[in-house]
N, C-alpha and C positions, 0 to 999 in steps of 0.2 A: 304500661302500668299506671294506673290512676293513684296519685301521690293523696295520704291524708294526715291532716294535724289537728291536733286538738290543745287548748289550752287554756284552762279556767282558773280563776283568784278571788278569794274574797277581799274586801277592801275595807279599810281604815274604818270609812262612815258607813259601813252595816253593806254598802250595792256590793253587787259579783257582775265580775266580768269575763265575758267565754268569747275567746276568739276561734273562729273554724276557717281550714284552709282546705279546701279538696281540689286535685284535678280536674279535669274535664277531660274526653276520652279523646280529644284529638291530640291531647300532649302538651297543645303549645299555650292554651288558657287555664286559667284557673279562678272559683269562688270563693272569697272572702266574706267571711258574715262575722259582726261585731253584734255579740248581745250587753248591753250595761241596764243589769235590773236594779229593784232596788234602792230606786234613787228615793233621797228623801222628801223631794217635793217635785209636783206633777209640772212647776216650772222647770225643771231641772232637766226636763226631758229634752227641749229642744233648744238648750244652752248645749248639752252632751250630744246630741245629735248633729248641732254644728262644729263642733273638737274632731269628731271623727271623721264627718268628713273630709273638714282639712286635713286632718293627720293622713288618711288614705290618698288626698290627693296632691302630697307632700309640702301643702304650706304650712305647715305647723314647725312651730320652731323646738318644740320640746326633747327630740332627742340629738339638736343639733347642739354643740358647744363651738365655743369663740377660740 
């Protein structure tokens, strides 16, 4: 069974953020896709574009506590 989630939020400063999770049919992968629209300046893009990638490739310190 191909597994799917869905999860979107409006945010503080006016962007929305949709996170999507679906399976893939062999079971053992799966896609993640990060939308953050919204934003309020066109620099903002690829300040946010480097948060998430770290956050996806677990350096990001933001939901780690001490």
């Amino acid at each position: 069974m191909i597994g799917w989630r869905y999860w979107r939020r409006d945010l503080a400063d006016g962007g929305r953020l949709s996170v999507n999770i679906q399976g893939k049919p062999s079971g053992t992968k799966s896609t993640l896709t990060i939308n953050h629209d919204n934003l309020s300046a066109t620099e903002d893009v690829e300040t946010w574009r480097s948060f998430w990638k770290s956050f996806i490739d677990g350096e990001s310190t933001v939901l780690h506590s001490e």
